[in-house]
MOPAC internal coordinates of N, CA, C and O (Angstrom, degrees):
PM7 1SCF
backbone

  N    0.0000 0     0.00 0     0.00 0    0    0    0
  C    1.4368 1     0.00 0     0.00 0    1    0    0
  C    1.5285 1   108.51 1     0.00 0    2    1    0
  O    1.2310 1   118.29 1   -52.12 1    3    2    1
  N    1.5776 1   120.86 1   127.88 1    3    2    1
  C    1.3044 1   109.79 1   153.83 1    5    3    2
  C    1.3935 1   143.36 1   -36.33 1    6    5    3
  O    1.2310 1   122.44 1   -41.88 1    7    6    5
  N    0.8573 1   112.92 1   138.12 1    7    6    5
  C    1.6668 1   116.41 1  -170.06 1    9    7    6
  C    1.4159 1   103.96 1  -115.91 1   10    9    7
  O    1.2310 1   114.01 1   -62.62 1   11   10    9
  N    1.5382 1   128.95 1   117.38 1   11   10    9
  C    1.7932 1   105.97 1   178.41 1   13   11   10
  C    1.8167 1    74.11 1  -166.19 1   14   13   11
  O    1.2310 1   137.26 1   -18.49 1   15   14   13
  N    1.5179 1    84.18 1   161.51 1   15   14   13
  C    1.3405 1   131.30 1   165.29 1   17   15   14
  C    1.9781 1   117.70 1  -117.28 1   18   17   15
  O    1.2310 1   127.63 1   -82.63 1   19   18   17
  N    1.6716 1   102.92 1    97.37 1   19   18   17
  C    1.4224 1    80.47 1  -167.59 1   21   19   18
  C    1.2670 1   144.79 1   -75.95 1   22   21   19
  O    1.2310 1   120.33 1   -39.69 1   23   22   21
  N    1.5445 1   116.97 1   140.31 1   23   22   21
  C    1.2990 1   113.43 1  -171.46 1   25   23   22
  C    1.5336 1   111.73 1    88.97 1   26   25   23
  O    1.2310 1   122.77 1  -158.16 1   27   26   25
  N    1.5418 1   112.30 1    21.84 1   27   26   25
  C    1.5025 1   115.79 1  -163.29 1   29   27   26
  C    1.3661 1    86.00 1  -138.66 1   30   29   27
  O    1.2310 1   121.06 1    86.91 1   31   30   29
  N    1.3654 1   115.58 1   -93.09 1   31   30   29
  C    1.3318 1   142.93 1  -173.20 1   33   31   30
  C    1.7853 1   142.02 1  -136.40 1   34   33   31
  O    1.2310 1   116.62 1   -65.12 1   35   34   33
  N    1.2028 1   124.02 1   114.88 1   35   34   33
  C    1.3096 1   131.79 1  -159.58 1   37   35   34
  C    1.5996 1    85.95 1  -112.81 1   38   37   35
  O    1.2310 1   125.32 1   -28.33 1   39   38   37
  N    1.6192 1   107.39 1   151.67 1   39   38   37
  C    1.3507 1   140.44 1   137.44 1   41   39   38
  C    1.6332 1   135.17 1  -166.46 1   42   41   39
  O    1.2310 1   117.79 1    -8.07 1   43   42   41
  N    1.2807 1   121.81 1   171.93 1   43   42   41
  C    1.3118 1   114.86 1  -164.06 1   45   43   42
  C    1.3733 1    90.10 1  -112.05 1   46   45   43
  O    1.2310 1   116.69 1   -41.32 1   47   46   45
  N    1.1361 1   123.90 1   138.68 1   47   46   45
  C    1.5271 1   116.15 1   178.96 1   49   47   46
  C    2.4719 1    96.24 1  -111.31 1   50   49   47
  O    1.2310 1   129.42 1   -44.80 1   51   50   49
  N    0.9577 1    99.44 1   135.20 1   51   50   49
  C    1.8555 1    88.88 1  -176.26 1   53   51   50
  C    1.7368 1   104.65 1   -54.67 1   54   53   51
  O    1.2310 1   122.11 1   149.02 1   55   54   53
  N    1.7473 1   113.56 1   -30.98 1   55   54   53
  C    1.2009 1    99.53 1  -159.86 1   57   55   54
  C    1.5605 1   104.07 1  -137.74 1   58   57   55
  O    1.2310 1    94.34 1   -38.02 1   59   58   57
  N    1.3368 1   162.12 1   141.98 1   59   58   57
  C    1.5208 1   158.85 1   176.97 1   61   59   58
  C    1.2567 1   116.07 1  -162.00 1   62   61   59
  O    1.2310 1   126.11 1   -46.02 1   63   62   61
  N    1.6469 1   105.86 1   133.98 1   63   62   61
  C    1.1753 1   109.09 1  -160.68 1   65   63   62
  C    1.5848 1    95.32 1  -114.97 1   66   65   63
  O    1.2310 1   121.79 1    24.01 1   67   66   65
  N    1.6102 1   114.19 1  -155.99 1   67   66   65
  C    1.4624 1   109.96 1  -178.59 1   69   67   66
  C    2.1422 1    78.35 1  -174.11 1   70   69   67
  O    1.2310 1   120.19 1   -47.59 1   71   70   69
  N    1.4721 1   117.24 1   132.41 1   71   70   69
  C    1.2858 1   103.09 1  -172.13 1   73   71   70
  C    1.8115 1    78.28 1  -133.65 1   74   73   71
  O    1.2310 1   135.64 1   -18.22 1   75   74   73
  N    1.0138 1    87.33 1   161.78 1   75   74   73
  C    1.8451 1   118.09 1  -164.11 1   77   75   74
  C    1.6458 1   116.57 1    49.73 1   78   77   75
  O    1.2310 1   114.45 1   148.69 1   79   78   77
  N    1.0494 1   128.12 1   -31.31 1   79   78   77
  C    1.6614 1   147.48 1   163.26 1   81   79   78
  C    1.1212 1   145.10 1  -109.38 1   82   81   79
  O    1.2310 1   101.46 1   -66.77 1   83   82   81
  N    0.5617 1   151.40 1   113.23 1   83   82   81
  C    1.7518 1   142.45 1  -170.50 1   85   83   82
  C    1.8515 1    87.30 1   -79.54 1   86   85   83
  O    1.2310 1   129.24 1   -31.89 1   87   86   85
  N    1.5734 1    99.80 1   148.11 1   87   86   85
  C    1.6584 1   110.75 1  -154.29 1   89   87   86
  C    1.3791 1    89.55 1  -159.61 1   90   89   87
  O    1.2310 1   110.15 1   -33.50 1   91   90   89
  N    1.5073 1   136.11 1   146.50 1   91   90   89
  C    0.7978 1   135.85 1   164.43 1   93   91   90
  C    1.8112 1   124.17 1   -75.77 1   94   93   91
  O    1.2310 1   120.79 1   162.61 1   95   94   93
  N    1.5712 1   116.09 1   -17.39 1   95   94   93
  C    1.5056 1   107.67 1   148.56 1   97   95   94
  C    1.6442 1    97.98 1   -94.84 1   98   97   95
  O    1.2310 1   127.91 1   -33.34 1   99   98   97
  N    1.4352 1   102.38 1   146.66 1   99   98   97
  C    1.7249 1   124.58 1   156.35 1  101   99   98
  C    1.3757 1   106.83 1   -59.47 1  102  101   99
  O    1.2310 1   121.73 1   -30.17 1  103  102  101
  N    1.4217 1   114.30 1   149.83 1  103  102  101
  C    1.4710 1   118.10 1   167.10 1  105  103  102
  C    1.4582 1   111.21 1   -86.53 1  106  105  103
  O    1.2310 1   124.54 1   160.65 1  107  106  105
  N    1.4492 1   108.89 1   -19.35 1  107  106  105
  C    1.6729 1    92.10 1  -169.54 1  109  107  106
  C    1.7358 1   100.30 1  -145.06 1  110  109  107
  O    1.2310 1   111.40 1   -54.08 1  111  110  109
  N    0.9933 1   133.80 1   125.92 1  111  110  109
  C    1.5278 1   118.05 1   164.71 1  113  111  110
  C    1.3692 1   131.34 1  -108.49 1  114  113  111
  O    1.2310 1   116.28 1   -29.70 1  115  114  113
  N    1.3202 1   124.68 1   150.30 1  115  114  113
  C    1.6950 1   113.53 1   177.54 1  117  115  114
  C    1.3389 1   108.62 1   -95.49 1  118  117  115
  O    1.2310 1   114.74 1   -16.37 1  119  118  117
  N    1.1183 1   127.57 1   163.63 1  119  118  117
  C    1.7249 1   139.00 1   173.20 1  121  119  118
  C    1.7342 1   106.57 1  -135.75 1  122  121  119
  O    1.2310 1   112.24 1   -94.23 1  123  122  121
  N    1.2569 1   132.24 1    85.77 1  123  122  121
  C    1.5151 1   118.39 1   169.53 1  125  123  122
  C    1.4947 1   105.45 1   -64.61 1  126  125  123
  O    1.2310 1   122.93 1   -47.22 1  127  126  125
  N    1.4722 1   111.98 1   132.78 1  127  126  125
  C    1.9688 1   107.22 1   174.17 1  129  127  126
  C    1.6985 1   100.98 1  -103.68 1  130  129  127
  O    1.2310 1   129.21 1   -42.71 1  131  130  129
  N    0.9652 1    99.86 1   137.29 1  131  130  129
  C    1.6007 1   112.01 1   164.18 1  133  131  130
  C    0.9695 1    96.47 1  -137.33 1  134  133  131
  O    1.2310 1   112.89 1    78.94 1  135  134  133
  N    1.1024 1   131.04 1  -101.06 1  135  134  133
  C    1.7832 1   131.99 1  -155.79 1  137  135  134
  C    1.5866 1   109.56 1   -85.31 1  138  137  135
  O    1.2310 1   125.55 1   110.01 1  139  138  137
  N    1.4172 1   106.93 1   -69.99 1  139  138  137
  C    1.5166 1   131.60 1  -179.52 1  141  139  138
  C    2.3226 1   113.51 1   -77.98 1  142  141  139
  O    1.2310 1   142.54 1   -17.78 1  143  142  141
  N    1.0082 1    73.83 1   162.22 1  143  142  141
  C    1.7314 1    81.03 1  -169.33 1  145  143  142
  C    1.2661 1   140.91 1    67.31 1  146  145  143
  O    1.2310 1   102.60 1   -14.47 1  147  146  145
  N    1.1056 1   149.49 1   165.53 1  147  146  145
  C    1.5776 1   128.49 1   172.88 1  149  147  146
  C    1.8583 1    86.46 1  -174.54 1  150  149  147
  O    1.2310 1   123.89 1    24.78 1  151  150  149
  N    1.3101 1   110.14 1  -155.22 1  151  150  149
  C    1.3323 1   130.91 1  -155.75 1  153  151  150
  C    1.4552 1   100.08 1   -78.99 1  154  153  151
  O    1.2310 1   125.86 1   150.82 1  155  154  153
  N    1.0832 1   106.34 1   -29.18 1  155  154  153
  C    1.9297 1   122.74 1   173.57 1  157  155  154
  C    1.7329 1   107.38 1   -32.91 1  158  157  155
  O    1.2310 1   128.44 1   149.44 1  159  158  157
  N    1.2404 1   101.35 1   -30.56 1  159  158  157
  C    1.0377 1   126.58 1  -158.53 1  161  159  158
  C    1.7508 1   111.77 1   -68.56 1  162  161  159
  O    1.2310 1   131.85 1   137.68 1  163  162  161
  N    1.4319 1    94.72 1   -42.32 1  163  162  161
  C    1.5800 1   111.87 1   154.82 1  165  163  162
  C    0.9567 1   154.04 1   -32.54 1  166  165  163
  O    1.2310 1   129.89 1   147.85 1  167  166  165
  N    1.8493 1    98.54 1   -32.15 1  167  166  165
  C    1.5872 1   100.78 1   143.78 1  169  167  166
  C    1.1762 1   142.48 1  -113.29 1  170  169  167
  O    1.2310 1   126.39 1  -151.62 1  171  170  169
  N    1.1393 1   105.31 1    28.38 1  171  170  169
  C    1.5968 1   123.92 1   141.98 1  173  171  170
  C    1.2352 1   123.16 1   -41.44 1  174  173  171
  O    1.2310 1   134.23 1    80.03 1  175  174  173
  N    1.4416 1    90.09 1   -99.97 1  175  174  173
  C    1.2993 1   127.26 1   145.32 1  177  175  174
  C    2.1759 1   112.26 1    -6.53 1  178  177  175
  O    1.2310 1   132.38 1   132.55 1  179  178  177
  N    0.5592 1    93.69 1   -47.45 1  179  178  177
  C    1.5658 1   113.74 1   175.62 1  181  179  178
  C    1.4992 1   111.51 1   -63.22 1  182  181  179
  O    1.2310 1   131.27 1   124.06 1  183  182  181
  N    1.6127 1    95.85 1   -55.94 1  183  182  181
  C    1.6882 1    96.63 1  -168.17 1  185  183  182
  C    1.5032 1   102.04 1   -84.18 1  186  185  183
  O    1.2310 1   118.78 1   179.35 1  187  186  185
  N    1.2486 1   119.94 1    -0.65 1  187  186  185
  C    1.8945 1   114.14 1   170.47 1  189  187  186
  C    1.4541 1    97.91 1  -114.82 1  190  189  187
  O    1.2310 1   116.74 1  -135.22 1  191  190  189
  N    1.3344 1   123.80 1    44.78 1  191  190  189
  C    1.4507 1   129.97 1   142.85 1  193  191  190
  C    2.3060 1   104.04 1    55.07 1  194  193  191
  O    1.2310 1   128.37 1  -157.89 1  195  194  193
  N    1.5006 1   101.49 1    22.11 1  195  194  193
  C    1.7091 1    92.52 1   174.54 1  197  195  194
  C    1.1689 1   108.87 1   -60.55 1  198  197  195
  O    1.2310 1   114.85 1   -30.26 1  199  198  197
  N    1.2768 1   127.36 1   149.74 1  199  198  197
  C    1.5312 1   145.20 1   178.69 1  201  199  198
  C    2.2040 1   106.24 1   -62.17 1  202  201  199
  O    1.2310 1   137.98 1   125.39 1  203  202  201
  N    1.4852 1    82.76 1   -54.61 1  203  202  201
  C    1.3528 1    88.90 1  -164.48 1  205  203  202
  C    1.8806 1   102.32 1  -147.09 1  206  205  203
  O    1.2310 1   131.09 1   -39.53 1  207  206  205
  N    1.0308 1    96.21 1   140.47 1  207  206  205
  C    1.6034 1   115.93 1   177.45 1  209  207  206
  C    1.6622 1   110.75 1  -134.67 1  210  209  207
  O    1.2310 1   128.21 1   -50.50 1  211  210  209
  N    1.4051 1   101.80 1   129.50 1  211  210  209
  C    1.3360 1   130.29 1   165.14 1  213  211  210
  C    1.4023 1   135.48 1  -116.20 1  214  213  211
  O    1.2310 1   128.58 1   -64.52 1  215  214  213
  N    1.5545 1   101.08 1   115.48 1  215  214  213
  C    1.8943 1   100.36 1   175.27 1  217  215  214
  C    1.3570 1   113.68 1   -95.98 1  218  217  215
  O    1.2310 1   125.27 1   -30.10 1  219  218  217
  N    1.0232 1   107.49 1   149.90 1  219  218  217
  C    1.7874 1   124.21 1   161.02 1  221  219  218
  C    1.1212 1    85.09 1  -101.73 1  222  221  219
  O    1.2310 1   116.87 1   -21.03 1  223  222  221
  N    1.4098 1   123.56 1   158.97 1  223  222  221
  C    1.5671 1   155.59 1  -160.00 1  225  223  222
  C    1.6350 1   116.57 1   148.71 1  226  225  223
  O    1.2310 1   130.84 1   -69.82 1  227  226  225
  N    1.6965 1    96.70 1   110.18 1  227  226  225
  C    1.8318 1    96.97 1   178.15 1  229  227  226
  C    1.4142 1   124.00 1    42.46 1  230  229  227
  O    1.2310 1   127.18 1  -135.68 1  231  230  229
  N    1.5512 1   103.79 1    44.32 1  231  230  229
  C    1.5493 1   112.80 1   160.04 1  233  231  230
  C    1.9477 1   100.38 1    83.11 1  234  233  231
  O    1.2310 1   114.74 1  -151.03 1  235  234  233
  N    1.3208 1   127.58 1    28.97 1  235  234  233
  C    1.1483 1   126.72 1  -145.56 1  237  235  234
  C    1.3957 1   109.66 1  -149.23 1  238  237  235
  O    1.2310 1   104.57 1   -74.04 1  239  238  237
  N    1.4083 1   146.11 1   105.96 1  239  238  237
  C    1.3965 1   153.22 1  -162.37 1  241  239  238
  C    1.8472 1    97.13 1  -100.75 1  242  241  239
  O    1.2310 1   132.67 1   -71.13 1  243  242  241
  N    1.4710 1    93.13 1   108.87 1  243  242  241
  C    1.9066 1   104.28 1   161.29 1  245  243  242
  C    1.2913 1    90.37 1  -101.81 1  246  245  243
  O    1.2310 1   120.15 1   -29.26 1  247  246  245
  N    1.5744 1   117.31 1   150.74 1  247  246  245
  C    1.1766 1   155.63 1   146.40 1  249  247  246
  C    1.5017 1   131.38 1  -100.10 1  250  249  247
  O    1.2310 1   111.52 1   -56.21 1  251  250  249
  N    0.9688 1   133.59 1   123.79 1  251  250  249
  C    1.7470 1   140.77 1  -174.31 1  253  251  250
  C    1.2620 1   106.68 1  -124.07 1  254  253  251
  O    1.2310 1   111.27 1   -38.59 1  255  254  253
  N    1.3215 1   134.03 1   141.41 1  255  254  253
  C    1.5112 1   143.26 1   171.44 1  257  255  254
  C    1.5121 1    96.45 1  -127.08 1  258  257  255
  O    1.2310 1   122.20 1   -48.10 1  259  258  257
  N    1.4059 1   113.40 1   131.90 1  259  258  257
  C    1.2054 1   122.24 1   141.97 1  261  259  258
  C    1.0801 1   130.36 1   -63.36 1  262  261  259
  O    1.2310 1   114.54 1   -70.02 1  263  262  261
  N    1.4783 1   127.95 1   109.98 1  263  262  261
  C    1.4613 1   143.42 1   166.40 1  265  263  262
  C    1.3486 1   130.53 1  -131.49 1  266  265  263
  O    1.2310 1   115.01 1   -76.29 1  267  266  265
  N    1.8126 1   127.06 1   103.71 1  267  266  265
  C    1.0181 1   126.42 1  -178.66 1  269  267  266
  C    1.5015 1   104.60 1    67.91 1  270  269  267
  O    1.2310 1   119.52 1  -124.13 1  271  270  269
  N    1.5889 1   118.52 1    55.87 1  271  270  269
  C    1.2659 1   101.06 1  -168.10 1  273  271  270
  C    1.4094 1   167.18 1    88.76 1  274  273  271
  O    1.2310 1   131.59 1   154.71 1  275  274  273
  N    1.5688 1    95.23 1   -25.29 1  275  274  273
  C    1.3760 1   117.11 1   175.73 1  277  275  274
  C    0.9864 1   123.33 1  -145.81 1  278  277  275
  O    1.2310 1   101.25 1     5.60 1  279  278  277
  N    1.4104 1   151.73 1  -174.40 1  279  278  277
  C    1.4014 1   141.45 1   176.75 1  281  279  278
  C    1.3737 1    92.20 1  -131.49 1  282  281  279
  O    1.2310 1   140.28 1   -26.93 1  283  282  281
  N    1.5440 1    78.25 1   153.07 1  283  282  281
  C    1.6747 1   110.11 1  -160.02 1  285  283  282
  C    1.5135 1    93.03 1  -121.42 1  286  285  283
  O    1.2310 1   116.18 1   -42.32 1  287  286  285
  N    1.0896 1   124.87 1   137.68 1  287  286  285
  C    1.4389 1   142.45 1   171.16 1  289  287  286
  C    2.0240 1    92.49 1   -75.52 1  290  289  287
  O    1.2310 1   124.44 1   -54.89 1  291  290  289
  N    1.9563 1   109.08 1   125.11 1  291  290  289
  C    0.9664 1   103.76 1   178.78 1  293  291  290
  C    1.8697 1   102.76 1  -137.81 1  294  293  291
  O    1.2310 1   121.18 1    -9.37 1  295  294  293
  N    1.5500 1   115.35 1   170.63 1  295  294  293
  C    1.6789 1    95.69 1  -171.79 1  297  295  294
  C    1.6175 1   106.13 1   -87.87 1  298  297  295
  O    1.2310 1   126.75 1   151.48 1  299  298  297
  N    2.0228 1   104.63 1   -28.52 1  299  298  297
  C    1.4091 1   119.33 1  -149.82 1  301  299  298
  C    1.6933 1    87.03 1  -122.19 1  302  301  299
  O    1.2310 1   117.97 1   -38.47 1  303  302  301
  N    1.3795 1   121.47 1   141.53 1  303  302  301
  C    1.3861 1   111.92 1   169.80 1  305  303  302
  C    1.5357 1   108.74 1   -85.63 1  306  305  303
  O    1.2310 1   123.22 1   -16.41 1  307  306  305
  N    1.2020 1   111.42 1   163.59 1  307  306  305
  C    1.4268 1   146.38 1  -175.66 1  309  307  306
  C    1.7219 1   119.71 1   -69.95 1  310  309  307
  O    1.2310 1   138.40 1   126.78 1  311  310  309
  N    1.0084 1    81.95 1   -53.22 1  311  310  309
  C    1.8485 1   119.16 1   172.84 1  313  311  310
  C    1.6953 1    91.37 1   -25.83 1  314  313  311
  O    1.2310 1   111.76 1   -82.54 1  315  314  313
  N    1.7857 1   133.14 1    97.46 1  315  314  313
  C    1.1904 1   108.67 1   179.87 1  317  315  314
  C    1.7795 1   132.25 1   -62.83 1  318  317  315
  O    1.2310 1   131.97 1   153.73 1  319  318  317
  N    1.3099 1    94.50 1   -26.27 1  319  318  317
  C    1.5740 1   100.70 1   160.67 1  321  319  318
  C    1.8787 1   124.15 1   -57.05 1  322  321  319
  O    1.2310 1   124.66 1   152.41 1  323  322  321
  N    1.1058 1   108.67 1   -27.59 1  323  322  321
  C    1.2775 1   126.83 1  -177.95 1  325  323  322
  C    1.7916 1   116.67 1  -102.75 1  326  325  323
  O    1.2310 1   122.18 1   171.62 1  327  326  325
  N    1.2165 1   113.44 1    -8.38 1  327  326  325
  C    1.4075 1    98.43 1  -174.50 1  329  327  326
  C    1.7201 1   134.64 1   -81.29 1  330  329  327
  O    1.2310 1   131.67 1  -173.42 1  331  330  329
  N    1.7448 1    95.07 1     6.58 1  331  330  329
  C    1.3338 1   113.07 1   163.30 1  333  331  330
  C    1.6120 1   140.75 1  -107.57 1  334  333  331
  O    1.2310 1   137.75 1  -163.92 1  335  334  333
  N    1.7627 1    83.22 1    16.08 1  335  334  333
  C    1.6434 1   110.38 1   166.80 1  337  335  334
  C    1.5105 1   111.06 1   -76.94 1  338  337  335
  O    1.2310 1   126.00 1   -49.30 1  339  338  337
  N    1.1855 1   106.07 1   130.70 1  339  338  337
  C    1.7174 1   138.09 1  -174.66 1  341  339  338
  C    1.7057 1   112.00 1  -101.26 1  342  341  339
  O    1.2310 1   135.19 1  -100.80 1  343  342  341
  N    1.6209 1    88.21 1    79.20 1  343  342  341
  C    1.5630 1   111.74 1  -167.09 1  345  343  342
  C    1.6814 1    96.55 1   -51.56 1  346  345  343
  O    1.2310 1   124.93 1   134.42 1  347  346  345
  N    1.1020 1   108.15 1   -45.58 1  347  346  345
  C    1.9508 1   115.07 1   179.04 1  349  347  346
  C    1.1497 1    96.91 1   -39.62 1  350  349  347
  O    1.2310 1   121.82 1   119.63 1  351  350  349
  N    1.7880 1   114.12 1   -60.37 1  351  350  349
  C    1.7648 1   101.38 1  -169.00 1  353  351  350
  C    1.1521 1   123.27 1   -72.52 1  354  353  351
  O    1.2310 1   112.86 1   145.22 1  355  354  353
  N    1.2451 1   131.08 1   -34.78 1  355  354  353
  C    1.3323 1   134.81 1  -172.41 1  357  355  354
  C    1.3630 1    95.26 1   -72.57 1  358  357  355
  O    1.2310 1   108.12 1   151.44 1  359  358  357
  N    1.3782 1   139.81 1   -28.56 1  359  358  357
  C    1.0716 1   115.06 1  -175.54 1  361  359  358
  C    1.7189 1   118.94 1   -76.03 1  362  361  359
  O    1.2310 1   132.80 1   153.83 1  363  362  361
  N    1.4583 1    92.88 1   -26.17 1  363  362  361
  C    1.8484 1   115.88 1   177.02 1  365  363  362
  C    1.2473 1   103.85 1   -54.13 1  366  365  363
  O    1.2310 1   119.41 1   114.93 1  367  366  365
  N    1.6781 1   118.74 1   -65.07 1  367  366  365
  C    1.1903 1   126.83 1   164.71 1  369  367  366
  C    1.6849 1   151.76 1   -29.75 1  370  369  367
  O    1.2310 1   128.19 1   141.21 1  371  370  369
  N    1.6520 1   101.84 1   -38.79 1  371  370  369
  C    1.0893 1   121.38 1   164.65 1  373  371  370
  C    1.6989 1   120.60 1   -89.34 1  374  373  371
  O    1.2310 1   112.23 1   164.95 1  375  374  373
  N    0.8314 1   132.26 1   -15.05 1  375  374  373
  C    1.6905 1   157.44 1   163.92 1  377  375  374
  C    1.4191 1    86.74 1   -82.28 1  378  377  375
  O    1.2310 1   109.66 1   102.33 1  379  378  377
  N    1.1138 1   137.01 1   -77.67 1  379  378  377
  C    1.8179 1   118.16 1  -158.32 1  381  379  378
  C    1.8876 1   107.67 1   -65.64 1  382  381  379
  O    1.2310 1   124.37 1   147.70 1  383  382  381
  N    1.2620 1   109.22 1   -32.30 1  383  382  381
  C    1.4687 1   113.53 1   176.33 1  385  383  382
  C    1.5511 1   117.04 1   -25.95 1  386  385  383
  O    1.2310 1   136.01 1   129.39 1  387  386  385
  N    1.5762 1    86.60 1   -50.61 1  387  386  385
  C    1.6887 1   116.33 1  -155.60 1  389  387  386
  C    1.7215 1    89.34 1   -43.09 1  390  389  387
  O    1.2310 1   117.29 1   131.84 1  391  390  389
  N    1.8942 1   122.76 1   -48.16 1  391  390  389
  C    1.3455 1   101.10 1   169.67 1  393  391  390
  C    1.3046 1   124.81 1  -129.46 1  394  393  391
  O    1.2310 1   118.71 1  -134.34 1  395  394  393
  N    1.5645 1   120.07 1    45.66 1  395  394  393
  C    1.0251 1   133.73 1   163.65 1  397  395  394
  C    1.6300 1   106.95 1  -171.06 1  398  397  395
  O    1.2310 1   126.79 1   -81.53 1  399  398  397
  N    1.4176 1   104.55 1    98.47 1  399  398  397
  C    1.4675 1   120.59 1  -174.76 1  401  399  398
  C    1.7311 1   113.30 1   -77.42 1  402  401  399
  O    1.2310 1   115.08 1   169.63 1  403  402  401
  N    1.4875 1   126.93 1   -10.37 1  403  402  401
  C    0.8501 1   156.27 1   158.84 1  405  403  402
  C    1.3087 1   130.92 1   -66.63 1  406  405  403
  O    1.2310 1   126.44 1   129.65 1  407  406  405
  N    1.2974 1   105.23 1   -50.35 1  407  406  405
  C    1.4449 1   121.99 1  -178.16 1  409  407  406
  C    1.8487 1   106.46 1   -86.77 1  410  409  407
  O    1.2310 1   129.64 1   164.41 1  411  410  409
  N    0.9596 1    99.01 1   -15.59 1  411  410  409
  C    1.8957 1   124.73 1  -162.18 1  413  411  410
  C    1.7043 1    85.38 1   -94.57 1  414  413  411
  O    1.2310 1   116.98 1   115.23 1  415  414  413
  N    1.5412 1   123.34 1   -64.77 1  415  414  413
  C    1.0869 1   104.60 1  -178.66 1  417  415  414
  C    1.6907 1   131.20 1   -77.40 1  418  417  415
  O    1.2310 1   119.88 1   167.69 1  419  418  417
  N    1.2652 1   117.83 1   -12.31 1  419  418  417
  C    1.3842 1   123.64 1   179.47 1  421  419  418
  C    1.5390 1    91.10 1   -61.25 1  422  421  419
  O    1.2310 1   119.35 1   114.10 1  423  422  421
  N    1.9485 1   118.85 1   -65.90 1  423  422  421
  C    1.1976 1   123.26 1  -163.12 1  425  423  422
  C    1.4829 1   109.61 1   -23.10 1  426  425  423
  O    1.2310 1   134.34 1    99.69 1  427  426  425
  N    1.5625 1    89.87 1   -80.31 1  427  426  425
  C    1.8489 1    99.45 1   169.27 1  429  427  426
  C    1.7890 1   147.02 1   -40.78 1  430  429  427
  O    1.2310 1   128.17 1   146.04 1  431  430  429
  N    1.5443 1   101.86 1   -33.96 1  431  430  429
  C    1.1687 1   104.65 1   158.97 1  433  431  430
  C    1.6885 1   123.51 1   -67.22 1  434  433  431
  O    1.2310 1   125.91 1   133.27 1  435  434  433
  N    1.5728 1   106.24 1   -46.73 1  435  434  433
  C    1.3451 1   111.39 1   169.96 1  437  435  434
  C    1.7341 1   117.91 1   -33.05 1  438  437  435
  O    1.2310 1   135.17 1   116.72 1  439  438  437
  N    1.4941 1    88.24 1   -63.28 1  439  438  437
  C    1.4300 1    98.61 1  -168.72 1  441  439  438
  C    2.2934 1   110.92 1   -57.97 1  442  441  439
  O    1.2310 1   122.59 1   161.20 1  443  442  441
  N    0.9704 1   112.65 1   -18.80 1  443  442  441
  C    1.1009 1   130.39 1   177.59 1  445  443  442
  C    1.5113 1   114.80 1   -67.42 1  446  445  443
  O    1.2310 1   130.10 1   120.55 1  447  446  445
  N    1.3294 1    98.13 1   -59.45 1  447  446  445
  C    1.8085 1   110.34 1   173.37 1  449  447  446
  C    1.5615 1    95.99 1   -61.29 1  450  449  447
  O    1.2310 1   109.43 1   158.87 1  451  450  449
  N    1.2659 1   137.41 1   -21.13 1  451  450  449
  C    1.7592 1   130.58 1  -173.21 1  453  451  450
  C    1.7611 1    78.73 1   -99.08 1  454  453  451
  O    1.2310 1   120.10 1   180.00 1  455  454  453

């Protein structure tokens, strides 16, 4: 979904969620980088007040928290629904997918029920 402030600032984020409400800002967004986009992206992202932003980049999970304004590079997100996500696994998880999307998701669900 677009994300903009009009006449301020537009972006497309690949992925945005919204946890306990649906809200017209997302609490958290994803960005996969391959070619186009990067961290630049942050202040965007910034000027429409998102909580939290996440990149994929080269097999690799960044995290950003909004605090006082700026984002802060963090290991665990904030997100209270989310702060018992196991960035290690999901990252294990999404890298093993690549050839067994099956085996990638059992891992992760397992680990969830623990």
């Amino acid at each position: 979904m677009t994300q903009q402030r009009e006449g301020e600032v537009s972006v497309e984020p690949d992925e945005s969620y919204c946890f306990g409400t649906s809200k017209p800002t997302p609490d958290l967004v994803f960005e996969v980088v391959f070619t186009s986009g990067s961290q630049k992206k942050l202040q965007r992202y910034q000027a429409l007040e998102i909580p939290e932003v996440c990149f994929w980049q080269d097999g690799v999970f960044s995290l950003y928290h909004l605090r006082d304004r700026n984002y802060e590079s963090i290991s665990h997100s904030e997100i209270p629904e989310l702060t018992g996500l196991d960035i290690e696994l999901l990252t294990r998880c999404v890298l093993m997918a690549q050839n067994s999307r099956l085996e990638a998701a059992n891992i992760f669900r397992n680990a969830l029920r623990n």
